[in-house]
N, CA, C and O of each residue as an XYZ file, in Angstrom:
284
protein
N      -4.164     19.832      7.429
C      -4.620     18.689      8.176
C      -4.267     17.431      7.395
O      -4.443     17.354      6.180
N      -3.805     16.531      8.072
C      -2.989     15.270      7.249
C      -4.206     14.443      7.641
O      -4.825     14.234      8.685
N      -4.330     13.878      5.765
C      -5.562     12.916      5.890
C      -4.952     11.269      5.952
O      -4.004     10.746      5.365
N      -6.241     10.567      7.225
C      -5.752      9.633      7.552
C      -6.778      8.325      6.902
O      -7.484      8.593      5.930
N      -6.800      7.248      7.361
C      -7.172      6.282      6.660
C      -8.456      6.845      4.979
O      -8.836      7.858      4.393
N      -8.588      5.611      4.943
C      -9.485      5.785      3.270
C     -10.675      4.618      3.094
O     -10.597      3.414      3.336
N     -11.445      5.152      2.749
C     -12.480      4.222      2.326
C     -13.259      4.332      0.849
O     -13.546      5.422      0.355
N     -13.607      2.858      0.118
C     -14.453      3.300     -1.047
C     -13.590      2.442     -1.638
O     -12.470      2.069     -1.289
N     -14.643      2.024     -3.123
C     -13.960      1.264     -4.286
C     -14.266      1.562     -5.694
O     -15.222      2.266     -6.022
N     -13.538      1.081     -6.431
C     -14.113      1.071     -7.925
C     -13.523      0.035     -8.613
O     -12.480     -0.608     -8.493
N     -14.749      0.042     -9.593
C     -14.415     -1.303    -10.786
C     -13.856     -0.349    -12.072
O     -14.321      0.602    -12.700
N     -12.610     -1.127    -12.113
C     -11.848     -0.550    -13.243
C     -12.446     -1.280    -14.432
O     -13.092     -0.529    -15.164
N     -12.416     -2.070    -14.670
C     -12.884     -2.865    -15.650
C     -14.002     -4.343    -15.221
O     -14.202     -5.067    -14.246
N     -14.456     -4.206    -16.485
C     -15.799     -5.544    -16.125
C     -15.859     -5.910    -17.783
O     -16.080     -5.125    -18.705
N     -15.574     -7.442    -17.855
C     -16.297     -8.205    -19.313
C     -17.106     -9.385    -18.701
O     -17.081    -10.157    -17.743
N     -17.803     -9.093    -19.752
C     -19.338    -10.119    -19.431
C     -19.014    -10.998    -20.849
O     -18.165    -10.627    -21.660
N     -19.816    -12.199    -21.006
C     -20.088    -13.007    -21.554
C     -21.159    -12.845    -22.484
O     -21.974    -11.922    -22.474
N     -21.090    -14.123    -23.562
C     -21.806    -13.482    -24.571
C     -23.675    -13.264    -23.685
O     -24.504    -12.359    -23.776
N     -23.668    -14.558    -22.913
C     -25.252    -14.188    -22.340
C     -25.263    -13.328    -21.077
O     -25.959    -13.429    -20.067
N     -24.253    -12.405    -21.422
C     -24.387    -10.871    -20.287
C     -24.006    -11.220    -18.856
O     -24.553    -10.415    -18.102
N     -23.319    -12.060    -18.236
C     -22.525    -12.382    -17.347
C     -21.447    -12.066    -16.869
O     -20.645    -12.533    -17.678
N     -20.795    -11.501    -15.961
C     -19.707    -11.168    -15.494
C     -19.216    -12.233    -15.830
O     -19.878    -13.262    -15.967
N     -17.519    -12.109    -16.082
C     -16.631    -12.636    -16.197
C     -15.433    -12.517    -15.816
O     -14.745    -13.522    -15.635
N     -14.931    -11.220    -15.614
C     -14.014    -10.816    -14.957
C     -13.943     -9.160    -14.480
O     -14.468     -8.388    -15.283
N     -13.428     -8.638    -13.423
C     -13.337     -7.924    -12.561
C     -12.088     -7.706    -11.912
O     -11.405     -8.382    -11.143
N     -11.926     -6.131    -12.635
C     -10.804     -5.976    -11.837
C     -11.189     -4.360    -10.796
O     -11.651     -3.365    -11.353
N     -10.914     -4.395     -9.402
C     -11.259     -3.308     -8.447
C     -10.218     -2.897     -7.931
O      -9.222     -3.582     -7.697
N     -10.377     -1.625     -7.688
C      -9.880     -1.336     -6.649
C     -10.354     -0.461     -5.289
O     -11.248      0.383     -5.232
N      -9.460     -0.937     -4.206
C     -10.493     -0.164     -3.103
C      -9.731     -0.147     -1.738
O      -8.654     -0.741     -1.694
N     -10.124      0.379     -0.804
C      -9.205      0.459      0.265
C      -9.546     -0.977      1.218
O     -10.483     -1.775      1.236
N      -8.349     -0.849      1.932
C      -8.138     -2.438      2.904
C      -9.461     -2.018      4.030
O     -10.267     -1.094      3.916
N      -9.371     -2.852      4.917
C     -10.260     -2.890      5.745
C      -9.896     -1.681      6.777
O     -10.586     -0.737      7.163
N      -8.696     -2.021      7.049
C      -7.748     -0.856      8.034
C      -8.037      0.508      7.301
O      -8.476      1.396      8.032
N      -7.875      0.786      6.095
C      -7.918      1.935      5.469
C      -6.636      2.393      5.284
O      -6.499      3.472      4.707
N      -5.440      1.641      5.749
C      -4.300      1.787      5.677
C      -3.020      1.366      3.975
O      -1.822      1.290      3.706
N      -4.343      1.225      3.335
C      -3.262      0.280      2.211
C      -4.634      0.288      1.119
O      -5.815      0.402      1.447
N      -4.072      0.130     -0.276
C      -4.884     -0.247     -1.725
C      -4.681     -1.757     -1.916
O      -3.707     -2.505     -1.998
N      -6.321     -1.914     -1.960
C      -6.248     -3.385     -2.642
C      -6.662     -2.867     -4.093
O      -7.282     -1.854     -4.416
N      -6.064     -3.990     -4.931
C      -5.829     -4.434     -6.403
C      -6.720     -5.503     -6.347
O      -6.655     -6.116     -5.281
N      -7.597     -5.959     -7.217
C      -8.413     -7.311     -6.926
C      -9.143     -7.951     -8.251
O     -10.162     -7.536     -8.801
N      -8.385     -9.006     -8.582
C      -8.742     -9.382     -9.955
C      -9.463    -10.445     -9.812
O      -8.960    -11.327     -9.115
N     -10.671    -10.673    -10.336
C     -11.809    -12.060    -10.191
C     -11.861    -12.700    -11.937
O     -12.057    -12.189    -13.039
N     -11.648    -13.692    -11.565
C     -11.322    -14.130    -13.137
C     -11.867    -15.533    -13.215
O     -11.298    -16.541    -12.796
N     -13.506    -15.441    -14.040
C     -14.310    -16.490    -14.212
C     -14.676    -17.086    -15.818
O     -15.795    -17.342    -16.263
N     -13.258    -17.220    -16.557
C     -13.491    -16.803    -17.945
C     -13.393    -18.237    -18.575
O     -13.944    -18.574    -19.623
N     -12.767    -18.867    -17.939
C     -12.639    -20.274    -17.810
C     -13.704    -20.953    -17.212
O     -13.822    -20.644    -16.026
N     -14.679    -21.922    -17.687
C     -16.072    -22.759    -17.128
C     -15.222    -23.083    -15.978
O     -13.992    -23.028    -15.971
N     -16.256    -23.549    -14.660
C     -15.775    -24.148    -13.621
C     -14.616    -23.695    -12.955
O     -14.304    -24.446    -12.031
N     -13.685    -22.479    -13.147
C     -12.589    -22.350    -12.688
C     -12.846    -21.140    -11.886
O     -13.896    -20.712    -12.365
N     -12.592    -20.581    -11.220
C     -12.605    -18.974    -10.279
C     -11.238    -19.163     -9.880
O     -10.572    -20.094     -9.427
N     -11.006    -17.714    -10.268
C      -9.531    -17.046     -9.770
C      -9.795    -16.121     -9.445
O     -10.642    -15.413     -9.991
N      -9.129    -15.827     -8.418
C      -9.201    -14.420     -7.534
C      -7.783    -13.973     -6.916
O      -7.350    -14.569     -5.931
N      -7.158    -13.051     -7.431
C      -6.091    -12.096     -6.954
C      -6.139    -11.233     -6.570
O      -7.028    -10.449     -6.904
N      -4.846    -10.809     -5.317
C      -5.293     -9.631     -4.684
C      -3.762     -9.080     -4.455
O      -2.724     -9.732     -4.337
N      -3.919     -8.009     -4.438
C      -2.633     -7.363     -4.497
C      -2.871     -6.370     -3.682
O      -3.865     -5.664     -3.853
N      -2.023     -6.159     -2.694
C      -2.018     -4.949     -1.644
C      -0.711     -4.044     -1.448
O       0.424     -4.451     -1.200
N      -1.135     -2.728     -1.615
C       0.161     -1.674     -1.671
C      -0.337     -0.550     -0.366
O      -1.448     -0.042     -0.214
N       0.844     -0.386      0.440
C       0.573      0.592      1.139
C       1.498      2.005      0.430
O       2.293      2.085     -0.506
N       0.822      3.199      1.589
C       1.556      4.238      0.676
C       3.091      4.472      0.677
O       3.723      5.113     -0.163
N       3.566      3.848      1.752
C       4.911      3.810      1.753
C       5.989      3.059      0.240
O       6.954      3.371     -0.458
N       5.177      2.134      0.383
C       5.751      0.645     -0.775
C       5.012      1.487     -2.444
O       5.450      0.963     -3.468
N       4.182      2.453     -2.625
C       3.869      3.339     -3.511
C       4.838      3.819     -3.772
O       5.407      3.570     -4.835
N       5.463      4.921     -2.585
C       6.595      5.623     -3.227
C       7.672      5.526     -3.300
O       8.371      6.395     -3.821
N       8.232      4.187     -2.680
C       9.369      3.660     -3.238
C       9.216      3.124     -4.296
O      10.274      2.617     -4.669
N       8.054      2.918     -5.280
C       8.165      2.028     -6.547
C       8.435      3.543     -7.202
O       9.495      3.659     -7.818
N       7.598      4.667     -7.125
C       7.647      5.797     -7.676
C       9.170      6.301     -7.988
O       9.691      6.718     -9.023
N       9.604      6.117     -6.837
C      10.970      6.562     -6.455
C      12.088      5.706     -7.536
O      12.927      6.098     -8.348
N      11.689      4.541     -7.148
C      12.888      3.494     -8.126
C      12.473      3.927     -9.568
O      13.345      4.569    -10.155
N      11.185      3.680    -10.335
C      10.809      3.927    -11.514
C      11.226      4.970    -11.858
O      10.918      4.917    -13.049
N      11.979      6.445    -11.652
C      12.049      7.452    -11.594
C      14.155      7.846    -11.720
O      14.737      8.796    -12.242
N      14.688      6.645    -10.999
C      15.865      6.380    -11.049
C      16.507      5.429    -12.269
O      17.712      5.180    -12.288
């Protein structure tokens, strides 16, 4: 049986500050569709600044990187 969309996330990494504060966050987790991986970096390490990146791979664009890296 071919499995279809995906749901769920995880925090790969988390640093906090010296007074125990998040600071940065990096996740990963499925798109809304369930069709694709988000990558998602929150980056509050800098006072006053928020950055937030997001990077999205479907499984197709996976295994052509697999594929090239491999060549």
């Amino acid at each position: 049986m071919p499995a279809r969309d995906a749901s769920g996330a995880m925090t790969l990494i988390t640093e906090y500050d010296a007074a125990g504060s998040s600071v940065r966050v990096l996740r990963l987790e499925s798109s809304a569709d369930g069709k694709a991986v988000l990558l998602t970096e929150v980056d509050e390490r800098k006072p006053g600044i928020h950055r937030e990146v997001r990077y999205e791979i479907t499984p197709s664009e996976r295994v052509s990187a697999r594929k090239a890296d491999r060549a």
